[in-house]
C-alpha positions as CSV (number, residue, x, y, z in Angstrom):
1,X,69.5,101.3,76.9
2,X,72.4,98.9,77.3
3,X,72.2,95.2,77.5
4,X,75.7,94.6,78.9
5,X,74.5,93.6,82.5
6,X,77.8,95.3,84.1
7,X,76.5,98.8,82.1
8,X,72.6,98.0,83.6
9,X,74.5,97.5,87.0
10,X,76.2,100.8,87.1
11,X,73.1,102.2,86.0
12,X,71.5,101.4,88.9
13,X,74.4,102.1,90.8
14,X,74.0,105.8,89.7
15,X,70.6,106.4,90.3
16,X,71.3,105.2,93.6
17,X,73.6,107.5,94.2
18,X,71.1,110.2,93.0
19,X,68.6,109.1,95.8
20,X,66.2,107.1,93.0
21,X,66.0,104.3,94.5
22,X,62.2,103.7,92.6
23,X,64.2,104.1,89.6
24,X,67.1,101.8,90.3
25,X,65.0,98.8,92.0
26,X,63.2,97.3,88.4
27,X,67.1,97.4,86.8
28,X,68.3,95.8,89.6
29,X,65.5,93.0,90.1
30,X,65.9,92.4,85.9
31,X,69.3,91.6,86.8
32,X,68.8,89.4,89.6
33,X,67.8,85.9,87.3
34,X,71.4,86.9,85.3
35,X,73.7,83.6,85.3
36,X,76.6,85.6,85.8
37,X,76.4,84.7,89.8
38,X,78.6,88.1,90.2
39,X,76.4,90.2,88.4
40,X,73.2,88.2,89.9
41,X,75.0,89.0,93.7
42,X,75.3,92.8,92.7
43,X,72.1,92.6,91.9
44,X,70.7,91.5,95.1
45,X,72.4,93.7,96.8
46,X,71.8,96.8,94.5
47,X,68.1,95.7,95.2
48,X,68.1,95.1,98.6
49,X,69.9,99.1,98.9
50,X,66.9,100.3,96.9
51,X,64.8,98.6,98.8
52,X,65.4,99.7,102.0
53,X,65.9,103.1,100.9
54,X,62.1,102.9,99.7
55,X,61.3,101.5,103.4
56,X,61.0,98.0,102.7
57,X,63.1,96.4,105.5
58,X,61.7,93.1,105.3
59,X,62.6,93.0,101.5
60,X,66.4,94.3,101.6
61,X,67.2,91.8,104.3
62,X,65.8,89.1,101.7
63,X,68.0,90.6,98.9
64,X,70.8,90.8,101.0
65,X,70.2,87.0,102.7
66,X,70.0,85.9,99.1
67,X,73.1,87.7,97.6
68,X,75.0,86.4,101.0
69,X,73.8,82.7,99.8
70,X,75.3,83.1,96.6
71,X,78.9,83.1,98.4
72,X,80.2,84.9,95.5
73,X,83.1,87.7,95.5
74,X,80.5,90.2,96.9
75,X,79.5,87.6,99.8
76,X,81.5,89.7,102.3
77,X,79.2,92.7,101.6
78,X,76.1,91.1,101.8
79,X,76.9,89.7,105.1
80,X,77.7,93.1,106.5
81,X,74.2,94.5,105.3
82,X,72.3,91.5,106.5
83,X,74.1,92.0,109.8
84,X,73.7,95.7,109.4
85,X,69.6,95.4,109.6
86,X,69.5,92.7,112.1
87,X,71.2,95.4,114.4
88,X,68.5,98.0,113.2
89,X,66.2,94.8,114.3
90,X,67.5,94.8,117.5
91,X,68.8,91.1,116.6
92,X,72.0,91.5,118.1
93,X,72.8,87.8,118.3
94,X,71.5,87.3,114.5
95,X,73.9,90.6,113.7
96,X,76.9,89.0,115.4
97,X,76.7,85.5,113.3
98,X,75.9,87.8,110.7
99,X,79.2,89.5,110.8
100,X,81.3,86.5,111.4
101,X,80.3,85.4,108.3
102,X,81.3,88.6,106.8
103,X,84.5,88.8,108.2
104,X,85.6,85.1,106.9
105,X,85.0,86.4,103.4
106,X,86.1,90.0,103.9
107,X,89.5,91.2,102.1
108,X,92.1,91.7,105.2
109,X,91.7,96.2,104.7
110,X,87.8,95.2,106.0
111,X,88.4,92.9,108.7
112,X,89.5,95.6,111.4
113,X,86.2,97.6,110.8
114,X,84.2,94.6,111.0
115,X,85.8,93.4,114.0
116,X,85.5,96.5,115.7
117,X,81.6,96.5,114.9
118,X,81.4,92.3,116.2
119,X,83.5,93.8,119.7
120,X,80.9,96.6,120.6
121,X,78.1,94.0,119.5
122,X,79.5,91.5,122.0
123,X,80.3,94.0,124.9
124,X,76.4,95.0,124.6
125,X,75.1,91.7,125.0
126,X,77.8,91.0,127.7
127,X,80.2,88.8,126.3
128,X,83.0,91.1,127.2
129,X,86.4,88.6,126.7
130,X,85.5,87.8,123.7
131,X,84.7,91.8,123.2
132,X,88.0,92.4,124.4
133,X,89.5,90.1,121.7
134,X,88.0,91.5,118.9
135,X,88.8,94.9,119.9
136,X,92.3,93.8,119.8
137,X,92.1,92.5,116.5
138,X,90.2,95.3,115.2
139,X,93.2,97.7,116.5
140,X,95.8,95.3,115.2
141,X,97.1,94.4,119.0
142,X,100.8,94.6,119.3
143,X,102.6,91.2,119.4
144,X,99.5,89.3,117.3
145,X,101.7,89.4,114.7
146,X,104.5,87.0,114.4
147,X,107.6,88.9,114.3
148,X,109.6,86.4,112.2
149,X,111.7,88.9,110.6
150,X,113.0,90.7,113.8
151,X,113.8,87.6,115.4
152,X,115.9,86.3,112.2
153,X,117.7,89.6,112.2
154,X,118.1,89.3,115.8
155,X,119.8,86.0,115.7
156,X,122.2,86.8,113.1
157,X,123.7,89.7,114.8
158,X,123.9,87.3,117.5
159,X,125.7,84.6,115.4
160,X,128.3,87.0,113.8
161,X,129.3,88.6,117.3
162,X,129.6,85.1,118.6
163,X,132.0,83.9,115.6
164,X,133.8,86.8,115.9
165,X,134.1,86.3,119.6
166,X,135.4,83.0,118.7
167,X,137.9,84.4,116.4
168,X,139.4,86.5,119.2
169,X,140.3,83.1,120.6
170,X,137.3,83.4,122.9
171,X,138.4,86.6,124.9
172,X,135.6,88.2,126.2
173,X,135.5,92.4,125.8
174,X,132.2,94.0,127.4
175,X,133.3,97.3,126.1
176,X,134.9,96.8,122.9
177,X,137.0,95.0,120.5
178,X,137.0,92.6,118.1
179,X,138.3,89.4,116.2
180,X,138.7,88.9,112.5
181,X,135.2,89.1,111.1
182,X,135.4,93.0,112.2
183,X,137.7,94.7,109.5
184,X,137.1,92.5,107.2
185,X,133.4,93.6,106.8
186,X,133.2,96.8,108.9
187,X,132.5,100.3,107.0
188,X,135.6,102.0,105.7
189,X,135.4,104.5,102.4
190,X,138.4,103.8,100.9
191,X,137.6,99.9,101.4
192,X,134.7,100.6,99.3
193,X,135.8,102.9,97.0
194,X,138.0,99.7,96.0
195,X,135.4,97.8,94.8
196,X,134.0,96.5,98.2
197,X,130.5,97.0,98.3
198,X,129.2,94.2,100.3
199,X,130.7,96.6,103.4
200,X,127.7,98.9,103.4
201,X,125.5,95.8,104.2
202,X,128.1,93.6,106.1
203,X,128.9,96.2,109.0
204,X,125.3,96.5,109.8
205,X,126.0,93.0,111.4
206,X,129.3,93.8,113.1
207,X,129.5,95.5,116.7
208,X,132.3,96.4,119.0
209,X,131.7,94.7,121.8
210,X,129.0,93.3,124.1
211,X,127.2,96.5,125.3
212,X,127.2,97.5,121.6
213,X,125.2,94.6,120.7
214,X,123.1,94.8,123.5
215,X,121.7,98.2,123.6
216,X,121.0,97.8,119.6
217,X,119.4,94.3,119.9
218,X,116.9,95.3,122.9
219,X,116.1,98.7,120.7
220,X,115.4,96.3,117.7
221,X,113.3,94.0,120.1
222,X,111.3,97.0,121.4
223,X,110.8,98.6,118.0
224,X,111.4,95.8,115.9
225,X,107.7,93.5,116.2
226,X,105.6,97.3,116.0
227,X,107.0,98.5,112.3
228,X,106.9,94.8,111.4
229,X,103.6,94.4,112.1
230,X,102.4,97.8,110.3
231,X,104.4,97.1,106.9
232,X,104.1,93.4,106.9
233,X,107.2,91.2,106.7
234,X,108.9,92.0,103.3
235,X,108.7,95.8,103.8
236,X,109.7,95.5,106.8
237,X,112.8,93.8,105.6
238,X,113.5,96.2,102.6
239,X,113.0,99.3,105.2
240,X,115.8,97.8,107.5
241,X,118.0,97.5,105.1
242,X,117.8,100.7,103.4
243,X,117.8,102.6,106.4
244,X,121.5,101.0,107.6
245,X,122.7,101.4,103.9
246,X,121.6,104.9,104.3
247,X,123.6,105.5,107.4
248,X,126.7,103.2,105.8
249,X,126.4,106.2,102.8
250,X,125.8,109.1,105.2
251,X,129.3,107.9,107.0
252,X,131.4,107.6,103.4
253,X,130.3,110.8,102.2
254,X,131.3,113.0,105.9
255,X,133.1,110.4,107.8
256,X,135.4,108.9,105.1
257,X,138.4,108.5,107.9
258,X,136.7,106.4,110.2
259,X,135.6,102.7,110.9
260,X,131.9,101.9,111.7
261,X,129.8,98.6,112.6
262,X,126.7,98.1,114.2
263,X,123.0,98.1,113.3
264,X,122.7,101.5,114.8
265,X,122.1,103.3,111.2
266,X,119.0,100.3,110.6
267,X,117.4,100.9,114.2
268,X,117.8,104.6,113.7
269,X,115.7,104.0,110.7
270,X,113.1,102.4,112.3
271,X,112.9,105.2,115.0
272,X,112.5,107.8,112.1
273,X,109.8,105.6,110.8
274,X,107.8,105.3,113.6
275,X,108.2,108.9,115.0
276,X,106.5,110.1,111.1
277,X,103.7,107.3,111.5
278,X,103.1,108.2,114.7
279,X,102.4,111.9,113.7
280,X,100.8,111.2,110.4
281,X,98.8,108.6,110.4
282,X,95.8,107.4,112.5
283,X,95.7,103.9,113.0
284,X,94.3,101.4,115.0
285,X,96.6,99.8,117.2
286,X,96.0,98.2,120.4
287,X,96.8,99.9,123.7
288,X,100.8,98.1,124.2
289,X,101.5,99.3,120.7
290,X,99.9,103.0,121.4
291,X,101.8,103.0,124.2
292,X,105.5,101.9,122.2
293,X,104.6,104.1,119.3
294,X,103.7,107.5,121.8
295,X,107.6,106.8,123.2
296,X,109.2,106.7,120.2
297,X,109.8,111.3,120.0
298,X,111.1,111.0,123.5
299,X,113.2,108.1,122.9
300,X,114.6,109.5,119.7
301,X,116.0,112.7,121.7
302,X,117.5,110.9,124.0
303,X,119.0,108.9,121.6
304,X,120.3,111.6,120.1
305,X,121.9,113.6,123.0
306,X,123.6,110.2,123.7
307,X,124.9,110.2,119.8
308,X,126.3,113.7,119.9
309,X,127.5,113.7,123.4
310,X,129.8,109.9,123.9
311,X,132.8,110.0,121.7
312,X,133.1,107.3,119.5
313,X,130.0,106.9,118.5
314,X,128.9,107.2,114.6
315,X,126.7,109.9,114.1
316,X,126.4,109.8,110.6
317,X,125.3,106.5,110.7
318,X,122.6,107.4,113.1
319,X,121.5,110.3,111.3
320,X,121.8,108.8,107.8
321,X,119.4,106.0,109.3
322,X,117.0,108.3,110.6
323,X,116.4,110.4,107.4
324,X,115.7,107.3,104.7
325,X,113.6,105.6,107.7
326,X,111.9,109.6,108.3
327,X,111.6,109.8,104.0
328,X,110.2,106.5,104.4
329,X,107.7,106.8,106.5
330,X,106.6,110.0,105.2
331,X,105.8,109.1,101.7
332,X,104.5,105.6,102.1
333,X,101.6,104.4,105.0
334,X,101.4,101.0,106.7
335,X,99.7,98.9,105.0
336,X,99.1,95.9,107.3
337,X,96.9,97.2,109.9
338,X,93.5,99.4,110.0
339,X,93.1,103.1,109.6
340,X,90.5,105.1,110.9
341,X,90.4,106.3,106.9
342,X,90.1,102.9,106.0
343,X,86.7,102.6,108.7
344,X,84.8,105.4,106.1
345,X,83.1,104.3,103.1
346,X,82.0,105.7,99.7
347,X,78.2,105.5,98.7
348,X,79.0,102.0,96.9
349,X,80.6,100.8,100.1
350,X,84.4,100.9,99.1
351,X,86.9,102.1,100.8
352,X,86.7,105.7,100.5
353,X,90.4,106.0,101.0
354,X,92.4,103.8,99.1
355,X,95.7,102.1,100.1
356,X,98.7,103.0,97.9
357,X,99.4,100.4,94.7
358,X,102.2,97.9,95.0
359,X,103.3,99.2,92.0
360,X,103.9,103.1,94.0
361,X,105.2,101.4,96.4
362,X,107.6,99.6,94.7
363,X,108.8,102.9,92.6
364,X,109.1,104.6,95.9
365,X,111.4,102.0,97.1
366,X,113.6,101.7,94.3
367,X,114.0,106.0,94.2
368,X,115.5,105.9,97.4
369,X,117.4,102.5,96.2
370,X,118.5,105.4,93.5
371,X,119.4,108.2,95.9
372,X,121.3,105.7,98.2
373,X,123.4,104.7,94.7
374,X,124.2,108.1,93.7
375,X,125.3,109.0,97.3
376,X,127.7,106.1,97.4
377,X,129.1,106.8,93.8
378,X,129.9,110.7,95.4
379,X,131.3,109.3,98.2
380,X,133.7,106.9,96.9
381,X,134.9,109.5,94.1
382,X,136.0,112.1,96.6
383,X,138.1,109.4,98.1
384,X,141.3,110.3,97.4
């Protein structure tokens, strides 16, 4: 036998998992005196496990209450099982504060669950506004998060079609044209293929006219705020952006002639992100954002005639949008609201899903960085 405490700990651990519980209790209770407050909160709760798994009801909930006390990394956990036992006590109100706690400690993947067990605790013992709040936090209600990305955006589209408005000596076009900002940032192939990069980034920001900007900047408000809040503020940022550069490549490489502006490709993306969350993932969103994200297949097709069927408009950008924003949000999950695969635990109490490492993440971003780069080197070489 080991003395390495974290070695008696998954000891225990294992004949837990192997339903000896009368085995595991006298390794944990030897480990409950350790200084190590980490390994003494493990303990407790390793201890309080066996114990109630040995029928001793009134012990666990001592464990537990003790390893709670300790208000060590584990605290969260201990919380939940205290509250989990005052609710096979029938101590509702004791399970509620009991929970609270719990979710003050929590790391953010738990809160939703635990929230979602506080909202059906309140609704039974009739405190159903503050039920309804926590089932909206527990589903990750749409517009709780501040959409401080979207807006930014937003506003500088805003600002560039103003200063170009300006530029036209203030003549105002509801259908189209444009002042000076427009070809000197808009997408053009053989403008890029001479060195001008920036273009793929700076006509995302440029539209033709009012209507232009409108239609893009209410599809960005009504999309916008949802992915934001289900990627978090820098993905959400890095998704945008790669989706418009894709549909700036995706013009260079099959529309080399022609000039294009707008944040069409970007929005695109988003739509393409959305319509593969919404079919591939289960998450828990509040009834607004179920309601947004259900819209987003129909909303695509119509988008889509509309593309294909109105001259003038930049269907490769769309498309080129659509498929990074698509590849994106097939590979990689939101990772900033609950899952109903996130709600199920392993024997330990983990998570028995695990969300995707930063560092995946971040590869998966930079390969499509990579694709992007090799499209645009293609493009720009068949420029004649």
């Amino acid at each position: 036998m080991t003395d390495d405490p974290r070695a008696r700990l998954a000891d225990g651990q294992r004949l837990l998992d192997q339903a000896e519980p009368e085995a595991a209790l006298p390794i944990f209770d030897a480990l409950t005196t350790n200084p190590d407050p980490e390994v003494r909160g493990a303990a407790l709760i390793g201890k309080g496990t066996a114990q109630y798994r040995m029928d001793d009801e009134v012990g666990a909930l001592v464990s537990w209450q003790h390893a709670a006390d300790l208000d060590g990394p584990l605290a969260w956990f201990a919380w939940r099982s205290v509250a989990e036992q005052h609710v096979r006590n029938g101590d509702l109100e004791e399970a509620v504060g009991a929970y609270r706690e719990a979710d003050r400690r929590a790391p953010q993947e738990e809160r939703g669950a635990i929230a979602n067990r506080i909202a059906w605790l309140l609704k039974e013992t009739g405190h159903d506004f503050a039920a309804r709040r926590q089932f909206n936090r527990a589903r990750g209600a749409y517009a709780t998060y501040p959409a401080y990305v979207t807006w930014g955006l937003i506003l500088a589209n805003v600002i560039v079609f103003v200063v170009d408005l300006a530029s036209q000596g203030g003549a105002f076009n509801l259908m189209g044209g444009y002042g000076e900002l427009m070809p000197a940032g808009w997408l053009y192939a053989p403008a890029v293929a001479a060195g001008e990069w920036y273009r793929l980034v700076t006509s995302m920001f440029l539209h033709f006219g009012l209507l232009h900007l409108a239609f893009n900047m209410y599809a960005l408000y009504l999309f916008g705020p949802l992915l934001e809040q289900l990627y978090g503020h820098i993905e959400y940022l890095i998704i945008y952006f790669l989706c418009g550069i894709g549909g700036g490549v995706m013009t260079i490489l099959f529309a080399p002639d022609s000039a294009a502006a707008g944040a069409s490709g970007a929005i695109f993306g988003l739509f393409g992100v959305a319509f593969m969350v919404s079919r591939r993932r289960h998450l828990l969103l509040g009834p607004q954002a179920r309601a947004i994200l259900s819209q987003v297949g129909a909303l695509l097709l119509v988008n889509l005639v509309f593309t294909f069927a109105i001259p003038g408009i930049s269907w490769t950008g769309h498309i080129g949008g659509l498929l990074i924003g698509a590849l994106i949000g097939l590979v990689l999950a939101p990772t900033n609201v609950p899952t109903l695969g996130g709600v199920w635990r392993s024997p330990d109490g983990s998570p028995a899903k695990s969300a995707t490492p930063v560092a995946a993440r971040a590869g998966a971003y930079l390969l499509i960085s990579g694709i992007l780069a090799a499209g645009a080197f293609i493009a720009v070489n068949q420029v004649v």
